[in-house]
Every structure is written in structure tokens, then in C-alpha cells.
C-alpha positions in Angstrom: -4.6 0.8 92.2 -5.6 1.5 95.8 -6.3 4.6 97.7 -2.7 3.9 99.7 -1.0 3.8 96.5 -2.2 6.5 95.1 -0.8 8.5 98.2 2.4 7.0 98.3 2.6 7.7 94.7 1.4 11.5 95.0 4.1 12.1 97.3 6.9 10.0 96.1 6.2 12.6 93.1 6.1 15.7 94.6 9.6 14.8 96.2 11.3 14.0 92.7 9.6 17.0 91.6 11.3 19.3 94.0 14.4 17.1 94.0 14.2 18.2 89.7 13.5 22.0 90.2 16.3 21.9 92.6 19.0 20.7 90.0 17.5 22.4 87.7 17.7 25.7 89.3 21.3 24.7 90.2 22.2 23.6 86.6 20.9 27.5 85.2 22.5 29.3 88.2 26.1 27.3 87.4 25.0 28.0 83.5 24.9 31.9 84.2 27.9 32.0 86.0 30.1 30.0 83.6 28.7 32.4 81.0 29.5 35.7 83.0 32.9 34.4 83.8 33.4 33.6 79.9 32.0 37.3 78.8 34.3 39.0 81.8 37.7 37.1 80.7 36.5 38.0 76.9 37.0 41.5 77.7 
């Protein structure tokens, strides 16, 4: 593995790795809503 590679590959990471906290972030904030909206219509 070069030192070109190893580049492209650190940053082709770090993208996917926001790309993943961003959906994941999404996925809990849509999670807590669902769940509010459940516990408000329970009552």
C-alpha cells in the first residue's frame, strides 16, 4: 500500500464516517419522535 492510497483511503473513510453519524443521528432523532408521538396519543 502506497502513501497515495493510504490518503485516498483516510479520507474516503472520514466521509462514510460522517455520512454514518449523520443517519445515525437522523434514525435516533425520528426514533424519539415516533416514541413521543406514541406516549402523547397513549394519554
Amino acid at each position: 500500500m502506497s502513501q497515495g492510497h493510504a490518503r485516498v483511503f483516510s479520507l474516503s473513510s472520514r466521509k462514510i464516517n460522517s455520512f454514518f453519524k449523520k443517519i445515525i443521528f437522523f434514525r435516533i432523532k425520528d426514533f424519539i419522535a415516533n416514541t413521543r408521538h406514541r406516549t402523547f396519543l397513549k394519554r
